[in-house]
C-alpha positions, 0 to 999 in steps of 0.5 A: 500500500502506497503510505501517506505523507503526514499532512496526507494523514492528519487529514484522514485523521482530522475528517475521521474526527469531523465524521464523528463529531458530526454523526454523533451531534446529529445522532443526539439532534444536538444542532444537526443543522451545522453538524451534518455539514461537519460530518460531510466535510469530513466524510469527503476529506477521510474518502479522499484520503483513502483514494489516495493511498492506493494498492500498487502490488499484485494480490487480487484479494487486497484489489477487491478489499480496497473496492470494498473500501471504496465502496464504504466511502461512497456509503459514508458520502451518502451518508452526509448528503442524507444527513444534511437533508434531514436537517434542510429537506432539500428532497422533500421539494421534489418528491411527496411528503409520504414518499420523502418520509419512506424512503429518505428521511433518517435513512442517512443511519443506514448508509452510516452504518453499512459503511462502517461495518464494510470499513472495519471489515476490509481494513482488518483484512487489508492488514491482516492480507500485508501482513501475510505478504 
């Protein structure tokens, strides 16, 4: 894995820190208006940092982890879209109040989560697969 510069990983550190601060404040409604956009900030400065770091060798299970890890960004990027909707309901303009509620509102939990799990999950695995090489 290509490492990061250390200005390259006190952003990953500090958009970790942001996605956070972010999600927690949201998770509590405790100013969700400015803390959702927190969290989407660190979300695209902690993604961005993982595209950068990329896979140069040869090992197609690290391959598919790291497009699992990218996939996790996605997720939480989406994450952060959702969850600024919540608090501005912005897509409730263009679609109705009864689908907006099914299918968008709150829902940023979800995508929070599944990103999550699919982070821990490929990062264990990466470092257990460089370990073994």
């Amino acid at each position: 894995m290509r490492q990061l510069s250390r200005i390259e990983t006190a952003i990953y550190l500090f958009g970790g820190v942001l996605m956070a601060v972010g999600a927690g404040c949201c998770a509590f409604l405790w100013y969700s208006e400015v803390f959702s956009w927190v969290y989407l900030a660190g979300a695209v400065l902690f993604v961005a940092m993982q595209v950068r770091q990329r896979y140069e060798g040869n090992n197609p299970t690290i391959k598919r982890l790291r497009r699992i890890m990218l996939a996790s960004g996605v997720f939480f990027i989406l994450a952060g879209v959702l969850m600024v909707d919540t608090s501005t309901h912005f897509i409730a303009r263009f679609i109705s109040y009864h689908d907006y509620i099914a299918y968008v509102y709150n829902k940023w939990v979800m995508f929070l989560l599944a990103g999550a799990i699919l982070q821990m999950y490929s990062t264990h695995r990466i470092s257990n697969e460089l370990q073994k090489d």
